[in-house]
C-alpha positions as CSV (number, residue, x, y, z in Angstrom):
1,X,-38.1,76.1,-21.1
2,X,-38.7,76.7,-24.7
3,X,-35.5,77.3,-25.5
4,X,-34.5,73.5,-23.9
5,X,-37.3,71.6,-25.4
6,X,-36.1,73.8,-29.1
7,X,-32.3,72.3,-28.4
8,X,-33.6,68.9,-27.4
9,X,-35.6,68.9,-30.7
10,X,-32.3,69.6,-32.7
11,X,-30.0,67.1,-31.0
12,X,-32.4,64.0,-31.6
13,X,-33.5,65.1,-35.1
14,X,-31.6,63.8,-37.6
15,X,-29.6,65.8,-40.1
16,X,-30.8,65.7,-43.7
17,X,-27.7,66.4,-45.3
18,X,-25.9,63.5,-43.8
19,X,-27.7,61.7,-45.3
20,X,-26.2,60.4,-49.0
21,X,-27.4,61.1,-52.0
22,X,-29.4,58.3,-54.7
23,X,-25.6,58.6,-56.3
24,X,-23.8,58.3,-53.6
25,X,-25.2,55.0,-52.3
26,X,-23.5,52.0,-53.0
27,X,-23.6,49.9,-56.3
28,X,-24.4,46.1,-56.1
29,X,-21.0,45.0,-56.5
30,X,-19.7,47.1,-53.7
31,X,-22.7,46.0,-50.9
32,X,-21.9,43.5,-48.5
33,X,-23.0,40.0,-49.2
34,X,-24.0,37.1,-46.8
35,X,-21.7,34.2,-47.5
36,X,-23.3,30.6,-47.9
37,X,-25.5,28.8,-50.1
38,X,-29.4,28.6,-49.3
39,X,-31.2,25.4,-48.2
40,X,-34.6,23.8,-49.9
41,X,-36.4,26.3,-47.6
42,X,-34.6,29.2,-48.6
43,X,-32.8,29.7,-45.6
44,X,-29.1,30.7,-46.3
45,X,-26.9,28.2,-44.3
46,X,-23.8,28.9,-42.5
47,X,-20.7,28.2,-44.5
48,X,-19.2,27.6,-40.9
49,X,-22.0,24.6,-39.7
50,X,-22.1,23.5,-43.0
51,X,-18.2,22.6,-43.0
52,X,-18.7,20.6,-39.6
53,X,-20.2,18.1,-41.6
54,X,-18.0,16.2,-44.9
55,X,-19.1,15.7,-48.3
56,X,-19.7,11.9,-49.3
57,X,-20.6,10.0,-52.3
58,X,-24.3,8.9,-52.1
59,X,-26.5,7.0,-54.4
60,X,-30.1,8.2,-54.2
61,X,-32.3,5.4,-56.1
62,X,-36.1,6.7,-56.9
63,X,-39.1,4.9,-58.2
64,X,-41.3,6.8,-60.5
65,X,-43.9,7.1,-62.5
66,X,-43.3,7.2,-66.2
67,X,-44.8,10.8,-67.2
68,X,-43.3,13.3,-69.9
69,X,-40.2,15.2,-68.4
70,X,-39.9,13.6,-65.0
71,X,-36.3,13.2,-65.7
72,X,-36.0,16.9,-65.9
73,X,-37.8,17.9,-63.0
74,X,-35.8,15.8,-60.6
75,X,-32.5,16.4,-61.5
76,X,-33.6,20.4,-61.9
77,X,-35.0,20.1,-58.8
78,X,-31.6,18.9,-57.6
79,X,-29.5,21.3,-59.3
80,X,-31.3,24.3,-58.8
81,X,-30.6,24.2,-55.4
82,X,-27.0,23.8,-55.7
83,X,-26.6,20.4,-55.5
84,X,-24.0,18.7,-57.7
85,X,-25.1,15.5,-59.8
86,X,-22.7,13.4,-60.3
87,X,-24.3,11.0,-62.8
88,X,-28.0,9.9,-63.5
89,X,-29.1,7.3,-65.0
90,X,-32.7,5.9,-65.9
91,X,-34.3,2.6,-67.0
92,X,-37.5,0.8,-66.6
93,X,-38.5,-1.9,-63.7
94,X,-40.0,-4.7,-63.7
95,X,-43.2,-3.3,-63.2
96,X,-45.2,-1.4,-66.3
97,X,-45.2,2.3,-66.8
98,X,-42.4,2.5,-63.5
99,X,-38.5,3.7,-63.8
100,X,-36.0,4.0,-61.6
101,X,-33.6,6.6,-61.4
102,X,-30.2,6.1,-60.0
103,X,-28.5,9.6,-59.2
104,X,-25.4,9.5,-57.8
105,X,-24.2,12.7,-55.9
106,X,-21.5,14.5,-53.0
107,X,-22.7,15.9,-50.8
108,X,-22.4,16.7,-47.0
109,X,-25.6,14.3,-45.1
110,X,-28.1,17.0,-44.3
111,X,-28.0,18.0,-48.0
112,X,-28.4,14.6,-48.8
113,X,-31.5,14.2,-46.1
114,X,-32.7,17.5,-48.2
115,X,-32.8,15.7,-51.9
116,X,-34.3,13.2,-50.2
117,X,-37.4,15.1,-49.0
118,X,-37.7,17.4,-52.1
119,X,-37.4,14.7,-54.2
120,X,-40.5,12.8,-52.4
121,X,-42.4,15.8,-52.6
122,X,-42.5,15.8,-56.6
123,X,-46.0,13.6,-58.0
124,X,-44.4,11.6,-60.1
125,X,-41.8,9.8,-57.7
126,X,-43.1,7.1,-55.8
127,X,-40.1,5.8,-53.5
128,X,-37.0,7.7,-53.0
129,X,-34.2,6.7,-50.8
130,X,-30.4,6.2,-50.3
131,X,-29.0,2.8,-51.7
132,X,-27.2,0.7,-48.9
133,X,-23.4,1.0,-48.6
134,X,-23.1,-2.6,-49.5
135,X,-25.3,-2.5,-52.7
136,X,-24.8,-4.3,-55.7
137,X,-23.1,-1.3,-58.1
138,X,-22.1,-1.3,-62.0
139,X,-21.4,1.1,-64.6
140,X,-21.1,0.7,-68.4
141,X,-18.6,2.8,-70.6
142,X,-17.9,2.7,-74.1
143,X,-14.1,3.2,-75.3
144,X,-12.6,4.4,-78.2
145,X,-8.5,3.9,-78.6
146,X,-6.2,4.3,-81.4
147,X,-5.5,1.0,-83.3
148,X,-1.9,1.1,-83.4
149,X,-1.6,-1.9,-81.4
150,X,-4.5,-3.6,-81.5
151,X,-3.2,-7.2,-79.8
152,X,-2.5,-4.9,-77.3
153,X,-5.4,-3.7,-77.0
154,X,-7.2,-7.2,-76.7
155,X,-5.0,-7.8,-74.2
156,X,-5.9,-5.0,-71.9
157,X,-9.1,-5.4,-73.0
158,X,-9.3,-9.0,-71.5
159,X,-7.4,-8.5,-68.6
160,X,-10.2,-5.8,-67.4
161,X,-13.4,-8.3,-68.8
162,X,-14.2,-6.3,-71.7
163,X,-14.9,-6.5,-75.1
164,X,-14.5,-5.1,-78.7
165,X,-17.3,-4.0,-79.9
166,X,-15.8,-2.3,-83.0
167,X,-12.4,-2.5,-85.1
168,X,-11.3,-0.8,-87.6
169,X,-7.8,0.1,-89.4
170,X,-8.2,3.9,-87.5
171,X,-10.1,3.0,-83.9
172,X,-11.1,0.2,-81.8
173,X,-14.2,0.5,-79.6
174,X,-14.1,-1.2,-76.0
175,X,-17.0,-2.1,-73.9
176,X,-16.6,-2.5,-70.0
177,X,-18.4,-2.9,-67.3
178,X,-17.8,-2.9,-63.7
179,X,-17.8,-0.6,-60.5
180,X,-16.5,2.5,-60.3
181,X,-13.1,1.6,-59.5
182,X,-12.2,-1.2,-61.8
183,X,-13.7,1.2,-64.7
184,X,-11.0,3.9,-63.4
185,X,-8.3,1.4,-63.6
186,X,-9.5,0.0,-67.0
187,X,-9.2,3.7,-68.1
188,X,-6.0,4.6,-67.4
189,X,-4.4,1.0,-68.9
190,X,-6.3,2.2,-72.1
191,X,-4.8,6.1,-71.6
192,X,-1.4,4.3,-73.3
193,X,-2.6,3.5,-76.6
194,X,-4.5,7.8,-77.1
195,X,-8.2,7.7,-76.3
196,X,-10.1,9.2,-79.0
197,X,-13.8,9.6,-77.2
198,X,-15.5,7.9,-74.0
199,X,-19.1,7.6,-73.3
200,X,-19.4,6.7,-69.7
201,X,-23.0,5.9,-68.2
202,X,-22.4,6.2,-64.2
203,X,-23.1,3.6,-62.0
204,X,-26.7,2.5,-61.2
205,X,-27.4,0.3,-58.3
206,X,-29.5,-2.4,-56.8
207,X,-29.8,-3.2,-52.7
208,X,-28.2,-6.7,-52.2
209,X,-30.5,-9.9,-50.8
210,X,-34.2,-9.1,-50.1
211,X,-34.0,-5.6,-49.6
212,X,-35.9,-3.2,-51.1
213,X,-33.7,-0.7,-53.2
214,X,-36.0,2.1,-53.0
215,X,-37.9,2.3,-49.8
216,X,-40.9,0.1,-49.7
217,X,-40.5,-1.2,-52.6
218,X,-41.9,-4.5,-53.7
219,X,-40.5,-6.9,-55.7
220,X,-41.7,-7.9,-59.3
221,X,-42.8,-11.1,-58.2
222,X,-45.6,-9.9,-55.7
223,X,-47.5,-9.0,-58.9
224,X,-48.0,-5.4,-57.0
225,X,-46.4,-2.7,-57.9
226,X,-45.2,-0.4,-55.7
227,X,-47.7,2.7,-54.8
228,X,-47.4,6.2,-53.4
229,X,-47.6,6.4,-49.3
230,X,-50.8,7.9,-47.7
């Protein structure tokens, strides 16, 4: 009996020197990693569900609260999770010590649901929300050409409702406006004459009619401005 229960022992115990040595265990580099990003909760997401939903161009408009480095903390918010910004822009309502920021970004719909959230969570922002498809959208960019030709420049220039805003015997600087794909077009009319720099703003956006742009938003008139939810 003892010599059973001593051969049991031995099978089930495991063997020390099997075991491998603090050298012999595998570097960082060589250890398996899980594939996927993580979500705002920290959960790594499954590159395979995340590809059954398609990246799109959304235009996230908050209302905030004018306080020193909001600017920074949303779009870090944004791109420390891994969430790509396409442009940003800021500028002040029509109500005192408000902004609104217009961040334009692609992204598959339950990463933009995410910013969403995370964004509403910080103090400072007041409204956030996604900017109807049909919403009133413009961009700014300033252009600087060689001045080779510049009647053909003014030309171009016209034909794509801009306007020269400096000349000189080197350069000529173009202002345009317009949505996103009339300032692409405009572009590469101008890509002809050698552009020397561009400075291009991204779009920002207002809701068309009576909507609100951000959600719940009020409109200058009411003599309200807009507040935080309870």
């Amino acid at each position: 009996m003892s010599g059973d229960a001593a051969d049991g022992d031995e099978r089930t115990t495991p063997d020390a020197d099997s075991r491998p040595l603090p050298g012999e265990q595998p570097g960082p580099a060589e250890r398996d990693h899980p594939e996927g990003r993580r979500n705002l909760e920290g959960i790594r997401i499954d590159p395979v569900v995340e590809a059954e939903h398609e990246s799109r161009r959304a235009v996230i408009s908050a209302l905030v609260e004018d306080e020193p480095g909001v600017l920074a903390r949303v779009s870090g918010l944004v791109s420390r999770r891994q969430f790509n910004i396409e442009s940003l822009t800021v500028g002040p309502t029509t109500v005192d010590d408000h902004s609104r920021i217009t961040m334009v970004v692609e992204e598959t719909d339950p990463g933009i649901d995410q910013i969403e959230k995370q964004m509403a969570k910080l103090k400072p922002v007041i409204s956030v929300g996604e900017v109807a498809g049909d919403a009133v959208t413009s961009e700014l960019v300033l252009l600087k050409v060689e001045a080779d030709d510049p009647a053909a420049v003014h030309a171009v220039s016209e034909m794509y409702d801009g306007r020269t805003v400096d000349a000189g015997p080197e350069t000529i600087t173009v202002e345009l406006t317009g949505d996103k794909a009339s300032i692409d077009n405009a572009i590469g009319a101008f890509e002809r004459f050698g552009i020397v720099e561009i400075a291009r703003t991204g779009p920002t956006a207002l809701a068309r009619g009576d909507t609100p742009t951000a959600p719940g938003e009020k409109p200058g008139t009411a003599g309200e401005p807009t507040t935080h939810d309870d």
